[in-house]
N, C-alpha and C positions, 0 to 999 in steps of 0.2 A: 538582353543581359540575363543572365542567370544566377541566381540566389547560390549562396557556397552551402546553405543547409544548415548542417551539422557538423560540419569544416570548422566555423568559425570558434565551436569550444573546445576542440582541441587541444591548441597549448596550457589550455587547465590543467589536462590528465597526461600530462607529457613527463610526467614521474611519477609511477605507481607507486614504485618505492616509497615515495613521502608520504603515500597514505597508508600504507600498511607498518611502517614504522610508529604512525599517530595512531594509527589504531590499538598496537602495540601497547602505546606509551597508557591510553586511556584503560584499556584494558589490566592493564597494571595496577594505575589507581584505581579501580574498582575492587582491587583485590584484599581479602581480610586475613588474618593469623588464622591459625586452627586451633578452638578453644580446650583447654586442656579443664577433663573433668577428672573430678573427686571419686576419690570411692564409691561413696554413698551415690552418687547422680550416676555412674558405672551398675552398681547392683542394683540399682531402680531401671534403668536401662533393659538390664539382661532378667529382671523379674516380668517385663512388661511384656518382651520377646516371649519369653518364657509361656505366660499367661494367651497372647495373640496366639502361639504357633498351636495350644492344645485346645483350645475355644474357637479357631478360625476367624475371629474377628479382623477386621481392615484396624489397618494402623495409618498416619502419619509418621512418615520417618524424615529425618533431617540427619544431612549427612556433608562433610567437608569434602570437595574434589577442585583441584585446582585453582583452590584463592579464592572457591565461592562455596556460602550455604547452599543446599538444593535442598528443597522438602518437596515428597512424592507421597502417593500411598500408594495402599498395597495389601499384601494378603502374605504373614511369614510362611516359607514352606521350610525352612532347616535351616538349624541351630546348631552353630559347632565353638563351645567357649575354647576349648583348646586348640584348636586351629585356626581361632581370631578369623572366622568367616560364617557368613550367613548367607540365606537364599532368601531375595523376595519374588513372590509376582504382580507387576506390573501394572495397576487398577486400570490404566488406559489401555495402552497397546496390548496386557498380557501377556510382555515378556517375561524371562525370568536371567533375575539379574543376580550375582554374585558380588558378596561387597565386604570387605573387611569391616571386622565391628570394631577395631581400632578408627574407625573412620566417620563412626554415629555419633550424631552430637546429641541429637532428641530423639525420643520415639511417645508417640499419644497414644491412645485408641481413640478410634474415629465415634 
């Protein structure tokens, strides 16, 4: 007689669909608003930048992208207040990433 194996769980995953719809659904609740700041936490923001990008210091940055906080560090390389865009590089991998500063919730020095 011969064992079916790995036959027998099968009819578990006999609708992907239904897991990637749950995955969906969970993925959803986990998701948050995008905090809306103040002037002042705004001009504290872009002094910090400001300060990071002429001293070369590492920062922590925290930023809103699809329904989640992310904080990364990094190293500012450019600053653009009128074009609501900045440049960071990457403390890990050393990419260099472009990101709207409509988009920054926090920034520290490390």
């Amino acid at each position: 007689m011969e064992s079916r194996g790995m036959k027998k769980w099968r009819p578990f995953a006999t609708m992907p669909e239904q897991y990637i719809g749950l995955k969906e659904m969970i993925n959803k609740q986990a998701e948050v608003a995008q905090p809306i700041l103040t002037d002042e936490q705004m001009e504290q923001i872009n002094f910090i930048l400001i300060e990071a990008l002429h001293t070369n210091k590492q920062v922590y940055l925290t930023y809103y992208k699809r329904g989640q906080c992310i904080t990364e560090t990094g190293f500012i390389q450019f600053v653009d207040s009128l074009g609501d865009l900045f440049i960071f590089i990457d403390d890990v991998f050393e990419l260099k990433n472009k990101m709207r500063l409509s988009e920054l919730i926090d920034v520290r020095l490390a």
